[in-house]
N, C-alpha and C positions, 0 to 999 in steps of 0.2 A: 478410203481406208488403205496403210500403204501395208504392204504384206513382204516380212524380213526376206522372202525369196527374192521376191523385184530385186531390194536393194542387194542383195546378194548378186545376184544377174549382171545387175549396172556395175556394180564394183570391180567383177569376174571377167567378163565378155563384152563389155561395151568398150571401143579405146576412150583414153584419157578424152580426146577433142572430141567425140560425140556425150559428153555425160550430160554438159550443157543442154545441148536439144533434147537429151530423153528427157533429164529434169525440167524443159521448158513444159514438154509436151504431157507429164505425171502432172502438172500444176494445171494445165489447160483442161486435161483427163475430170482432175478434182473438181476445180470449176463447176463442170458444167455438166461432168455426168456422176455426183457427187453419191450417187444411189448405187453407185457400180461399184464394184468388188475386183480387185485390183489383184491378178492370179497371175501364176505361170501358165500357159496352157500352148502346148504344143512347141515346149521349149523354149519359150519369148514370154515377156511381158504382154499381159492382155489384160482387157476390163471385160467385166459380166455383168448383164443385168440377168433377166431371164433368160439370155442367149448372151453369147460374145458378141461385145460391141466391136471390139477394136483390139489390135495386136501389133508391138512394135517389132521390127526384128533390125537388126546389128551389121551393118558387114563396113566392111575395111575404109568406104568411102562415103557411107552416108548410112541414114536411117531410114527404116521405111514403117510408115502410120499405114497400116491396112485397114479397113472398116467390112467389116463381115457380111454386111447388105449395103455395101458402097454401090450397086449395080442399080441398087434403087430411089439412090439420091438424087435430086436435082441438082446438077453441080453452075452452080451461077457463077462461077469462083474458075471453071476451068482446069482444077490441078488434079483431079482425080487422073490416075491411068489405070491401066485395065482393060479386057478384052473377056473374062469369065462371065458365067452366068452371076455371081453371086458377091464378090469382094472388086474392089475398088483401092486401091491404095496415092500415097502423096510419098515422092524420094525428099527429104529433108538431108543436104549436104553438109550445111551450116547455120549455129543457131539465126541467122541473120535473116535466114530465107522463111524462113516460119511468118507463114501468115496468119494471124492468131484470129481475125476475125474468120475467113474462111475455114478454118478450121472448128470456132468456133459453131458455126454452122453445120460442118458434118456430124460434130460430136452430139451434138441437139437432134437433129434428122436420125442419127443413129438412134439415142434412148427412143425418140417418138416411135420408132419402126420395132422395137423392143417394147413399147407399154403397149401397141395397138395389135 
């Protein structure tokens, strides 16, 4: 579900060259965590199930997908960075670099770590 804040956000605070990646990344969001609830939370676009899945945030050179129990991923994929107990993030420069199966993957591993 998309919630008039997000797009408000994207419209507002995202530059024109990142709208692509968010909107790749709100479609990949939908996909696959389609039970999540699509917020502001902590200034950024975020999804919710029982907990925050995941949170995008903006800046001048790229995007960053953080996943909230990214610490507890299996990452087969590689692209997670991070050093926290608890979040895990992917820098997304350009829509090109989006790897949507691996992605695919965190976004799944997130809900499972939210239903269990």
């Amino acid at each position: 579900m998309s919630d008039e804040a997000v797009d408000e956000y994207v419209r507002t605070r995202v530059a024109p060259a990142h709208r692509p990646t968010v909107a790749a990344l709100r479609d990949l969001m939908k996909q696959h965590a389609p039970e999540a609830r699509e917020v502001i939370a902590y200034g950024s676009p975020a999804w919710r199930g029982d907990k925050n899945l995941a949170i995008i945030s903006a800046s001048t050179t790229h995007i960053t997908l953080a996943f909230d129990r990214g610490a507890e991923f299996a990452d087969a994929h590689g692209l997670l960075e991070g050093v926290g107990k608890k979040t895990r993030h992917v820098k997304i420069k350009k829509l090109e670099d989006i790897d949507p199966d691996a992605l695919r993957d965190y976004i799944t591993q997130a809900v499972e770590l939210d239903r269990g």
